[in-house]
C-alpha positions, 0 to 999 in steps of 0.5 A: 664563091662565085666569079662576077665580071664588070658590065665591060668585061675589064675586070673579074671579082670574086664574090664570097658569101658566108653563112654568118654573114648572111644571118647579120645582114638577116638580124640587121634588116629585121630590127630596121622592120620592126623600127618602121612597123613600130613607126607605122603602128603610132601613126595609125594610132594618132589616126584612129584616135582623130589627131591626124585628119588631114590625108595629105598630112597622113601621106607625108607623115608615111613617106617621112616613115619611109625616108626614116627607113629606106633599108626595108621601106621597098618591103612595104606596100601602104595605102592610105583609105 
């Protein structure tokens, strides 16, 4: 537990967190990580086999990824080469 005060000072919260609730939040970000990691996999695929040339298309296609996953997309670091 831990008192949080607002940027002005008008108003205190109290913030409790539980061990529960931080394994939820855990389990929720992992399935979201391993959703965009499966996303990211077939694009490389349709990459690699040549059915996705154009590199602007390739850009847009990761950043629809991202949009799609907003959760874990700040945990990704991608590139296109």
């Amino acid at each position: 537990m831990k008192l949080a005060s607002t940027p002005g000072g008008e108003e205190t919260y109290v913030l409790c967190r539980t061990a529960a609730r931080k394994e939820k939040e855990q389990a929720i970000r992992s399935r979201f990580s391993t959703q965009m990691e499966t996303a990211l996999k077939k694009l490389q695929k349709r990459v690699a086999e040549e059915r996705l040339k154009d590199r602007h298309k390739i850009e847009r296609q990761i950043g629809r990824i991202q949009a799609r996953h907003p959760q874990v997309a700040d945990l990704y670091e991608m590139e296109v080469q």
